[in-house]
C-alpha positions as CSV (number, residue, x, y, z in Angstrom):
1,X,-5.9,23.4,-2.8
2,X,-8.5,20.5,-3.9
3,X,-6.5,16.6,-4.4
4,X,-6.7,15.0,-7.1
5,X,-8.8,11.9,-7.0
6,X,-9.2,8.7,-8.7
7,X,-11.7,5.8,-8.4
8,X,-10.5,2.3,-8.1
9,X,-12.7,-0.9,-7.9
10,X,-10.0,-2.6,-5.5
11,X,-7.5,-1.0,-3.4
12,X,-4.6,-3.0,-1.8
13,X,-3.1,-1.3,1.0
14,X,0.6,-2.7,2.2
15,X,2.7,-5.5,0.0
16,X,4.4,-8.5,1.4
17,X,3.5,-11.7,0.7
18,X,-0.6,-11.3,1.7
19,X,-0.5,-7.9,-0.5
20,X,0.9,-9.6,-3.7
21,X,-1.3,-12.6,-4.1
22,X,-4.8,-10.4,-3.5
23,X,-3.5,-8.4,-6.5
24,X,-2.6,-11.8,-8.5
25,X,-6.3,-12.5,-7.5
26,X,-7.9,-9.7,-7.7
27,X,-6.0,-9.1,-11.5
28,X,-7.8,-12.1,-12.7
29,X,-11.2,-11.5,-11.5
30,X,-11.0,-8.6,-13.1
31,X,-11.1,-6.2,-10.3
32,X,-8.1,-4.0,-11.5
33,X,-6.3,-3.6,-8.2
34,X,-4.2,-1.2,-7.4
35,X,-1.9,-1.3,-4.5
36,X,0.3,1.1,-2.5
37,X,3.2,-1.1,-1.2
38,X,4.1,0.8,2.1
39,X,7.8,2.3,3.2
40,X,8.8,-1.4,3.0
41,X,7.9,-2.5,-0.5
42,X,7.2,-6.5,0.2
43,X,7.1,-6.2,4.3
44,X,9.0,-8.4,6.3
45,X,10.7,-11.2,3.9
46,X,12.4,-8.2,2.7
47,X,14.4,-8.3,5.8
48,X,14.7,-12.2,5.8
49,X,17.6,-13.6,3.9
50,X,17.1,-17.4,3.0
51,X,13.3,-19.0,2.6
52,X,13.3,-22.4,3.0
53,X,9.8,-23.4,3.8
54,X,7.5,-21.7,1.2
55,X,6.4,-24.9,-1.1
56,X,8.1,-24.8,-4.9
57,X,11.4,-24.0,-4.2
58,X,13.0,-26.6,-3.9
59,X,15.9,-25.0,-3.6
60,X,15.1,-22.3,-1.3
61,X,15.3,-18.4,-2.1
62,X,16.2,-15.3,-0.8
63,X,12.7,-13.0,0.9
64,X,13.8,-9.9,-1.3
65,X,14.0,-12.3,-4.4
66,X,10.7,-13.9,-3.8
67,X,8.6,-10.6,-3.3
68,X,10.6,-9.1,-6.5
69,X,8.7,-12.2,-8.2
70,X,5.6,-12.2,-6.3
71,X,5.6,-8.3,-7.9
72,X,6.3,-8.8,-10.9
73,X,3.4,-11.5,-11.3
74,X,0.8,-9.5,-10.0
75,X,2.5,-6.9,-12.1
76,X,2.4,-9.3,-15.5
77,X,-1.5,-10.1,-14.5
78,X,-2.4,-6.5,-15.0
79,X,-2.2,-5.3,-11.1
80,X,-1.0,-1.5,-10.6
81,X,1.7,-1.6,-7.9
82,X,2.4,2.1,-7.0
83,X,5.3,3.0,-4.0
84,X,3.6,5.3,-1.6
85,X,1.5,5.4,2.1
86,X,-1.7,5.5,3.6
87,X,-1.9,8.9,5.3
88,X,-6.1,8.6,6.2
89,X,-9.0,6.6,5.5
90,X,-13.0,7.0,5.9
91,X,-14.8,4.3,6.1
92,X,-18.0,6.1,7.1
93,X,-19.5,5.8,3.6
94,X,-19.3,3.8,-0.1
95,X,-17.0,4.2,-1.7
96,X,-14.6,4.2,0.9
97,X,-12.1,7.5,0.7
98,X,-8.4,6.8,1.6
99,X,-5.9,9.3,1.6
100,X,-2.4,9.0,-0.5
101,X,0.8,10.4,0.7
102,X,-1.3,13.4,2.0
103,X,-1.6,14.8,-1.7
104,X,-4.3,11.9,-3.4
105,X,-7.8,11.3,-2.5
106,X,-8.6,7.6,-4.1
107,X,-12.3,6.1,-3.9
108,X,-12.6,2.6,-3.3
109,X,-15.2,0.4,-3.9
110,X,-13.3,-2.7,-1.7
111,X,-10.4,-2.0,0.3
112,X,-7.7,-5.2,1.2
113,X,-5.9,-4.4,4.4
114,X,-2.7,-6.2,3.7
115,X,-0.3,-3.5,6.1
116,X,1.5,-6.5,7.8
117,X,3.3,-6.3,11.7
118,X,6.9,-5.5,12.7
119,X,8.6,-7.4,14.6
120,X,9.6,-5.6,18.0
121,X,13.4,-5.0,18.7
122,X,15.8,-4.5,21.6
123,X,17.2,-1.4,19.7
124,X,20.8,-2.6,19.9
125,X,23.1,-1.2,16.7
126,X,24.5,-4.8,17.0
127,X,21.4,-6.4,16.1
128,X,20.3,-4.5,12.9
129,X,24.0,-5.0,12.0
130,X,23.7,-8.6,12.2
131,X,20.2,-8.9,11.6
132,X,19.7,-11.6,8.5
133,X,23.3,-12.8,9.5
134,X,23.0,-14.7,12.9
135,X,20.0,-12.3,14.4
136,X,16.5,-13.1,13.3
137,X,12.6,-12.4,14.8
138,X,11.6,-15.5,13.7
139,X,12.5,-19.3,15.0
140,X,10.0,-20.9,12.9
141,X,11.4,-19.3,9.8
142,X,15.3,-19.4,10.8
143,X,16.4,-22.0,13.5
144,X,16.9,-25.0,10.6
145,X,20.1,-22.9,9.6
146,X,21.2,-23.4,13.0
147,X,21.2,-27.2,13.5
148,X,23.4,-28.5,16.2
149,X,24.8,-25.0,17.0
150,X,24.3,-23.4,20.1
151,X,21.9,-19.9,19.8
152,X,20.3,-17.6,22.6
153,X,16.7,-16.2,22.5
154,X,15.5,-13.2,24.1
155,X,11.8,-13.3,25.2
156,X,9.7,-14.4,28.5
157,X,5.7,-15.0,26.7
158,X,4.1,-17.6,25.0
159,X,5.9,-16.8,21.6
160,X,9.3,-17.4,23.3
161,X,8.5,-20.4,24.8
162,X,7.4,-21.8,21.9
163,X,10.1,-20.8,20.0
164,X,13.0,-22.2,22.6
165,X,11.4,-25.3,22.7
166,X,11.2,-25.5,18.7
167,X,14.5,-24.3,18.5
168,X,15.8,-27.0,21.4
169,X,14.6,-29.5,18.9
170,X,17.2,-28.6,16.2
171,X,20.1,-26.9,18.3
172,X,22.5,-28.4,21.1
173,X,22.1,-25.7,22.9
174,X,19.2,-22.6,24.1
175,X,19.8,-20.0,26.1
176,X,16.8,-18.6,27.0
177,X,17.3,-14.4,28.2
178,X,14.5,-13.6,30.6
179,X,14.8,-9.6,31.7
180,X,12.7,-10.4,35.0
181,X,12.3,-13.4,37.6
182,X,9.4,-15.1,35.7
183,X,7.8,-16.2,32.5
184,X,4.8,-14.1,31.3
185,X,3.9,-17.8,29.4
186,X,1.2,-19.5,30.2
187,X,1.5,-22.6,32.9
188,X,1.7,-25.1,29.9
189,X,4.5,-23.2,27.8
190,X,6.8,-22.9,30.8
191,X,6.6,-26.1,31.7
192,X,7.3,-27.3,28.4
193,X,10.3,-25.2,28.7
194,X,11.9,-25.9,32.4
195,X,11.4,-30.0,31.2
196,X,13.0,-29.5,28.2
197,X,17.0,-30.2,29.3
198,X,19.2,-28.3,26.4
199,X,16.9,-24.7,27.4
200,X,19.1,-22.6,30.2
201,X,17.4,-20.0,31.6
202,X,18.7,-17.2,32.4
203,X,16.7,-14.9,34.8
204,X,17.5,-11.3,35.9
205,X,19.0,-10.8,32.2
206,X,19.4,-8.0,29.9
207,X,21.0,-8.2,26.2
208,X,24.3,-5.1,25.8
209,X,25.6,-6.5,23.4
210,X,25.4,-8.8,20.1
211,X,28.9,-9.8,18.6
212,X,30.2,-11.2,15.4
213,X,33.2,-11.3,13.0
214,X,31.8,-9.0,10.6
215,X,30.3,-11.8,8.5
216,X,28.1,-13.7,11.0
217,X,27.1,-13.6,14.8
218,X,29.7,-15.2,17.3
219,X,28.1,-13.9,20.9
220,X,25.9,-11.9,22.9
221,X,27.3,-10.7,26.3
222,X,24.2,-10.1,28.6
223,X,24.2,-8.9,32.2
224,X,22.6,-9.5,35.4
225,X,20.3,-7.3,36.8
226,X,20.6,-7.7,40.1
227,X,24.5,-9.1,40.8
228,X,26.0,-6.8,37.3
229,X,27.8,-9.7,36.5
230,X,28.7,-9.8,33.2
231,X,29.4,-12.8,31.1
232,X,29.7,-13.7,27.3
233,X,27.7,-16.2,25.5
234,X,29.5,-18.1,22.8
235,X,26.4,-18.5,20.0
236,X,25.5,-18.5,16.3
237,X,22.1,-17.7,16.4
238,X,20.3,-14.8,18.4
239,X,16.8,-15.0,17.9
240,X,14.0,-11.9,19.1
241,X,11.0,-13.0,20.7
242,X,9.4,-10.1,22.2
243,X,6.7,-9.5,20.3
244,X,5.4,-8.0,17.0
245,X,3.2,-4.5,16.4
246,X,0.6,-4.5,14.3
247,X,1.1,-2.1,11.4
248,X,-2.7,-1.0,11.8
249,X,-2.9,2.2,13.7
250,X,-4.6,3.9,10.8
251,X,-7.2,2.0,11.3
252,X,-8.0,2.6,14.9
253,X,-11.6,3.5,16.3
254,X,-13.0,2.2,13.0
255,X,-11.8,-1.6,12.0
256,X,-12.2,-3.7,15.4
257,X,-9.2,-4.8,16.9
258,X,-8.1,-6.9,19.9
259,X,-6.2,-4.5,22.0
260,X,-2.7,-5.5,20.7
261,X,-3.8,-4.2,17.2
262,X,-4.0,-7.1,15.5
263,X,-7.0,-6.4,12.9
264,X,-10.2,-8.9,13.7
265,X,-12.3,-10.7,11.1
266,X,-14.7,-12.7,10.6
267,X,-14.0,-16.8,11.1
268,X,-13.3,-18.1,8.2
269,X,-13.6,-15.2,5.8
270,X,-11.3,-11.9,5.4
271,X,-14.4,-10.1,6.3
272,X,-14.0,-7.5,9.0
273,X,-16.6,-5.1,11.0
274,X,-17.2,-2.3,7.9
275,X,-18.4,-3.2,4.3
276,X,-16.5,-3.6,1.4
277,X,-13.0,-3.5,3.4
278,X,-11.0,-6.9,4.2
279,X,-8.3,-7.8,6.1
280,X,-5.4,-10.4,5.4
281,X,-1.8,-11.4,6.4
282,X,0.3,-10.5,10.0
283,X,-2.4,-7.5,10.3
284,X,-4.9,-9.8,11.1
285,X,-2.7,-13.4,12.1
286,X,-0.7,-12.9,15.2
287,X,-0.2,-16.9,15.6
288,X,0.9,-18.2,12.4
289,X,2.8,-15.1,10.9
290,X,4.0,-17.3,7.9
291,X,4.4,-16.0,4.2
292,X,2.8,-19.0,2.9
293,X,-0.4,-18.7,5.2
294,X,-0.4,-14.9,4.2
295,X,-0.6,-15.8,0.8
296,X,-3.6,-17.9,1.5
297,X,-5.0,-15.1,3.5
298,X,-4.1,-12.4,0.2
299,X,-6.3,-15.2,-1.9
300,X,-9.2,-15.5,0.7
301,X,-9.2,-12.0,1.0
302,X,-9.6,-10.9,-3.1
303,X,-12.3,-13.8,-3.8
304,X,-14.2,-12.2,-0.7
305,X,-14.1,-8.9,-2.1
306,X,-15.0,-10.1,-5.8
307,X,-17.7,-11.8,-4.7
308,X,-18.9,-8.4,-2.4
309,X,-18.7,-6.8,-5.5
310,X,-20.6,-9.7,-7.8
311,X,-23.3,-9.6,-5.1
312,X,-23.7,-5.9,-5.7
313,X,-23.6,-5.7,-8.7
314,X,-26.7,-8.4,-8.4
315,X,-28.8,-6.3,-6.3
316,X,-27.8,-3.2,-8.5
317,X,-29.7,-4.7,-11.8
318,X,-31.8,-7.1,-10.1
């Protein structure tokens, strides 16, 4: 049984906030995008409940409301947002062939990696139950609700680190939940965080369990590795630091990657190792990880692939 196939100038693969604002980009320059939003139609600000720091809300705004409006821009500016999955691509010649839902062959003439990370997770029932509502993978994005309170973060790299010591800024109290005897941080990061006088460490220290009343977290009882001793701690916030994946494994052994996944391009451009495809948002940014520098990253990322296509177009009937 032959697929069907279609040819598209632009194709977006992933939504979230990078996703989104390449189609709003690419709908203008009249590339005609059309994007296939993932299992997680607008990535991980779906998961997020309040956004305080994306400029011009003055207000704030939920994540699922903002990607509903994000959509329904790129919708209004002519972009074709269609729910459905990447099964395969090849890249080994132009137009580029990606493969649908196993059922739909489309041809690309610029492809827009926009597939985002996940952030990883202990795996507790607790901490999906709570997750939005005291739990969170992201300091940056969450610890302002948590002024003065006292929270707990889970986490012994770089990212931790940095997070405890940005969160020690804003709460009275850190808990920091180290499953081994050491930091995996760099030298600098853990001083930072054994000079910093509101962090406790907590060594030797597995998470069980995250509680709460139902509404919102109260505590996280964590145990001892090497004594069993159990003990309660009485928090607000639990934040995840532990890393994120790359949603990118598609893409393996043909874009380059470093070998966490995280899709390389070129500095300063959305440009990666094969023609006509691009890369923007978490898939390629494991140090920012914000939606408003995604959304830069979505922009960068269609005017790239407009102009790849202006170019060609040059040479064509030059």
């Amino acid at each position: 049984m032959s697929m069907e196939t279609e040819h598209v100038k632009c194709l977006i693969i992933g939504s979230g906030p990078a996703g989104y604002t390449a189609a709003i980009y690419a709908s203008r320059a009249d590339l005609n995008p059309v994007m296939y939003t993932g299992m997680v139609p607008g990535g991980q600000l779906t998961q997020t409940t309040d956004v305080e720091n994306y400029p011009g809300y003055p207000n704030g705004i939920t994540g699922p409301e903002m990607m509903e409006n994000f959509r329904k821009q790129a919708e209004r500016l002519g972009a074709d947002i269609r729910f459905g999955y990447v099964s395969a691509v090849d890249f080994s010649s132009l137009p580029h062939k990606v493969v649908v839902d196993d059922v739909k062959i489309i041809l690309a003439d610029t492809v827009i990696i926009s597939t985002g990370a996940s952030a990883k997770w202990l795996g507790l029932e607790s901490e999906q139950k709570y997750s939005g509502f005291g739990v969170s993978a992201c300091a940056v994005c969450d610890g302002f609700f948590f002024k003065g309170q006292d929270v707990a973060i889970v986490g012994a790299g770089d990212t931790a680190a940095e997070e405890a010591t940005y969160l020690a800024k804003l709460c009275r109290k850190v808990y920091m939940i180290v499953r081994r005897n050491e930091f995996r941080a760099s030298k600098a990061m853990a001083y930072r965080v054994l000079n910093t006088p509101n962090i406790e460490l907590l060594y030797n220290t597995e998470t069980k369990e995250i509680s709460g009343d139902g509404q919102s977290v109260t505590g996280v009882t964590v145990t001892n590795n090497q004594t069993q001793e159990e003990r309660t701690l009485n928090i607000t916030g639990f934040f995840v630091a532990i890393g994120h994946k790359p949603n990118t494994d598609i893409f393996r052994g043909i874009i380059h990657m470093d070998e966490t996944g995280y899709i390389k391009t070129n500095p300063g451009s959305t440009t990666t190792n094969v023609e006509g495809v691009f890369c923007c948002g978490d898939a390629q940014d494991h140090i920012y990880r914000q939606a408003v520098t995604a959304a830069g990253s979505g922009c960068m990322a269609a005017i790239d692939a407009e102009r790849y296509l202006a170019a060609k177009q040059h040479v064509v009937f030059a």
